[in-house]
N, C-alpha and C positions, 0 to 999 in steps of 0.2 A: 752232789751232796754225798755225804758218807753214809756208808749201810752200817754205821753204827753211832749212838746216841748217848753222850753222859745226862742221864737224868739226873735232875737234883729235887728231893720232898721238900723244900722249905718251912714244911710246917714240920717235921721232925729234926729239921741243923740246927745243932745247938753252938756252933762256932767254933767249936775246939781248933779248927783248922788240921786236922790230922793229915786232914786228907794233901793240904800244903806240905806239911814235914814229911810226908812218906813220897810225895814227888819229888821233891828235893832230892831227899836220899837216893830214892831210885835210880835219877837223872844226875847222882854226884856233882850238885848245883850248891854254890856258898851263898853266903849272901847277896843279893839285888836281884836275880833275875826268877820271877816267879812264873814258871807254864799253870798255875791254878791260881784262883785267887775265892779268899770268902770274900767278901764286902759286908758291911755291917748298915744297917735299913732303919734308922731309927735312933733314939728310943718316938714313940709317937703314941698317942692315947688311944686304947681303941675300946669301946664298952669300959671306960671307965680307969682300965689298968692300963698301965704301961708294957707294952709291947717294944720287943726290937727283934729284926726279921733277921735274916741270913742268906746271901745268895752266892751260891757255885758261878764261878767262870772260867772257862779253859776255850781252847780251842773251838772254833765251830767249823771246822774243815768244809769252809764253803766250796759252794758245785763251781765257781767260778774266780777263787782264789787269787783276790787282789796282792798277799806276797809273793807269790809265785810270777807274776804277771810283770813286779815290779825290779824279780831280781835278777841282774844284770849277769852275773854268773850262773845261771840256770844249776841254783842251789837245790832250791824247790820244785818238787814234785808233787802230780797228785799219783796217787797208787790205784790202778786199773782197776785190782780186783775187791775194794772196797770204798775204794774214793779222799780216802786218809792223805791228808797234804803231809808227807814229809819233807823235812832240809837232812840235806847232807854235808856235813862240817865244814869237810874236806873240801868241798866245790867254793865254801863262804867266803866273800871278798870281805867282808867285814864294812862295806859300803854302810850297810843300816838302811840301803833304802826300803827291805820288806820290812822291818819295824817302822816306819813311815809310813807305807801305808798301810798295814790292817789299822780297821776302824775300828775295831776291839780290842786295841791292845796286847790280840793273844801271842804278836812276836817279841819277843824281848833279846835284849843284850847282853849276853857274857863278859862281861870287863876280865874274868881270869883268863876263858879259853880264847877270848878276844873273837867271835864268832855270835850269829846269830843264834837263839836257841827258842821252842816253841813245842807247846804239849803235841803229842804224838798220838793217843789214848794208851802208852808203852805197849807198841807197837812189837816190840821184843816180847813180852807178856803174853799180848795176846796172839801171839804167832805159834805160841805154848800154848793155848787154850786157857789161858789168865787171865783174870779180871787187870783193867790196869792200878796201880801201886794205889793211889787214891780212893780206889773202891773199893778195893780190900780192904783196906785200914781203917772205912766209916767206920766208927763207933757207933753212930745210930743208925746206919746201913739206910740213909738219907740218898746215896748215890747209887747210881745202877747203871750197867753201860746196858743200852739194850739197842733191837734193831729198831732202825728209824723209819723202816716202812710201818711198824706198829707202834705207834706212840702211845702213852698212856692218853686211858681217856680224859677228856677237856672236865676240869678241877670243877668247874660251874652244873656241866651233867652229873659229876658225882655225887655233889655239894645236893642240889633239888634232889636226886633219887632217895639219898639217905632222906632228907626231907618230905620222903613221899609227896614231891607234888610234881 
């Protein structure tokens, strides 16, 4: 698993997707292939109003990395000293079979660079001591990349404390 964590607040995303357009940029990506995604949760009644949620998805740099596993030019790597699956372009057969199998979608396909491509946390960045491109540019600072050995605390303990019960 990665010693690093993209948190996402869902009670303060407001969708802007910023955080989409500044990976992009980052990653010099055109249209089709997204390393972030919002997704949009609704709309659905809750106490009466209408409600529609927001949720972050990028990478989950699993400890046991089903595209790396899968690809046949040992593209993909995981990185020693944090656990971060990178691809390296240059290795890409362009096969697609690690966009086959991650189960979360988080490999996708280049049709320009005609390679695989897949969020990094911009690994470039944070090799700078930078947040990645995505976290930077929240507008409600709804993302946070943090360490994964400290998670935030579970939403339902917070939820009762405030609750005093």
């Amino acid at each position: 698993m990665s010693a690093h964590l993209l948190y996402h607040d869902f009670e303060r995303c407001i969708g802007c997707r910023a955080c989409e357009i500044h990976c992009k940029t980052n990653k010099n990506l055109g249209p089709g292939p997204a390393l972030c995604l919002v997704m949009t949760l609704g709309p659905e009644i809750v106490d009466t109003k209408v409600r529609v949620r927001f949720v972050f998805l990028a990478c989950f740099h699993c400890e046991q990395p089903w595209c790396a596993k899968a690809c046949p030019a040992g593209a993909l790597s995981q990185r020693a000293a944090d656990g971060l699956v990178l691809l390296d372009p240059s290795r890409c057969a362009g096969c697609k079979a690690c966009v086959l199998a991650c189960p979360f979608g988080a490999m996708q396909w280049d049709p320009v660079a005609r390679t695989a491509v897949k969020c990094d946390y911009c690994v470039d960045r944070l090799d700078r001591g930078l947040a990645p491109a995505c976290v930077s540019k929240c507008v409600t600072g709804c993302l946070s990349l943090i360490d994964a050995a400290h998670p935030p605390e579970d939403r339902r303990q917070s939820v009762a404390r405030a609750l005093g019960l």
